[in-house]
C-alpha positions in Angstrom: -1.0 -18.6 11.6 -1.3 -18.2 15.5 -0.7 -21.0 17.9 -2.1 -21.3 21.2 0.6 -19.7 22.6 0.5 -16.3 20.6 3.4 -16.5 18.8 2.5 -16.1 15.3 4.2 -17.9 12.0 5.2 -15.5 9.0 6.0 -17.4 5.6 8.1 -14.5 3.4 8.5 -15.3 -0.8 10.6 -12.6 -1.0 9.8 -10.1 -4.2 7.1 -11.5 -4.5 5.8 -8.3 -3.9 7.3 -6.1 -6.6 6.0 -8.1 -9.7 3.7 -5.8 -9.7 2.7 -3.7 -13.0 3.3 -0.8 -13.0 0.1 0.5 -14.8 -3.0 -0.6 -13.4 -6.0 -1.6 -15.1 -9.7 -0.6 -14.8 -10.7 -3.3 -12.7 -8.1 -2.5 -10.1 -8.8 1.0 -10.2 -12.7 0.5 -10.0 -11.8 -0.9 -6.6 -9.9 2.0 -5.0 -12.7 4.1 -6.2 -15.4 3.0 -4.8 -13.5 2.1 -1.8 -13.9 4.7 1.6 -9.7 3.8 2.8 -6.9 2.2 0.8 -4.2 1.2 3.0 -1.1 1.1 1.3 2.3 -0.6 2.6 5.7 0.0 1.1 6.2 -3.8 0.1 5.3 -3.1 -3.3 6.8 -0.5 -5.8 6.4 3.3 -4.9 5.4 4.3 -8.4 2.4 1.5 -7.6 1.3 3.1 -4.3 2.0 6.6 -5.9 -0.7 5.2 -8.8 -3.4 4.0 -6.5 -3.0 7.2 -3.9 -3.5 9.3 -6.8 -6.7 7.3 -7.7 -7.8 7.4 -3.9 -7.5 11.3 -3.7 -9.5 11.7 -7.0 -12.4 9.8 -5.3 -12.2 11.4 -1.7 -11.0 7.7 -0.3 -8.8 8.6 2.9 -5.4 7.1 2.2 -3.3 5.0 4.8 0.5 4.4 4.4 1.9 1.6 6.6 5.7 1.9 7.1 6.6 -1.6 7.2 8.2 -3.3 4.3 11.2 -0.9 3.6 13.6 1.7 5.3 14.5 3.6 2.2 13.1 7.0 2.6 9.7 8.1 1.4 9.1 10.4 -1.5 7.6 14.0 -1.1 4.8 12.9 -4.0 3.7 9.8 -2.0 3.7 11.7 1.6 1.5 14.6 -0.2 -1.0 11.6 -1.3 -1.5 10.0 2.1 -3.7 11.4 4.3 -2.6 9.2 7.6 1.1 7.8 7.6 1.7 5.2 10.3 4.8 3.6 11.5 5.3 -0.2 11.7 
């Protein structure tokens, strides 16, 4: 939300984010693959962005890594599957 000053309003559930599965189904996948960029951020499980990269790279989908979300450092398997890293 943005008021008319600029300053925005952020509403955080915190882990709500990392209820995530950790094997995704069809539909979800059908998605990335027929998709041109998946964005990724690091608010959600590795081994889920790790999953959906690998999908992206199997369907020539450029991949995007946003920083934000944690500090912990990034594995070398996700940084091999991202084609653009960008820092929050």
């Amino acid at each position: 939300m943005a008021y008319d000053s600029g300053d925005n309003s952020i509403v955080i559930v915190g882990g709500a984010n990392m209820k995530w599965d950790t094997i995704l189904d069809d539909k979800f996948t059908s998605k990335i693959r027929n998709a041109k960029v998946l964005l990724m951020q690091r608010e959600i499980p590795e081994e889920v962005n790790i999953q959906c990269a690998k999908v992206a790279r199997e369907n020539d989908t450029l991949t995007i890594l946003d920083m934000g979300g944690r500090d912990d450092p990034l594995s070398q398997e996700l940084i091999a599957l991202c084609d653009i890293i960008s820092p929050n």
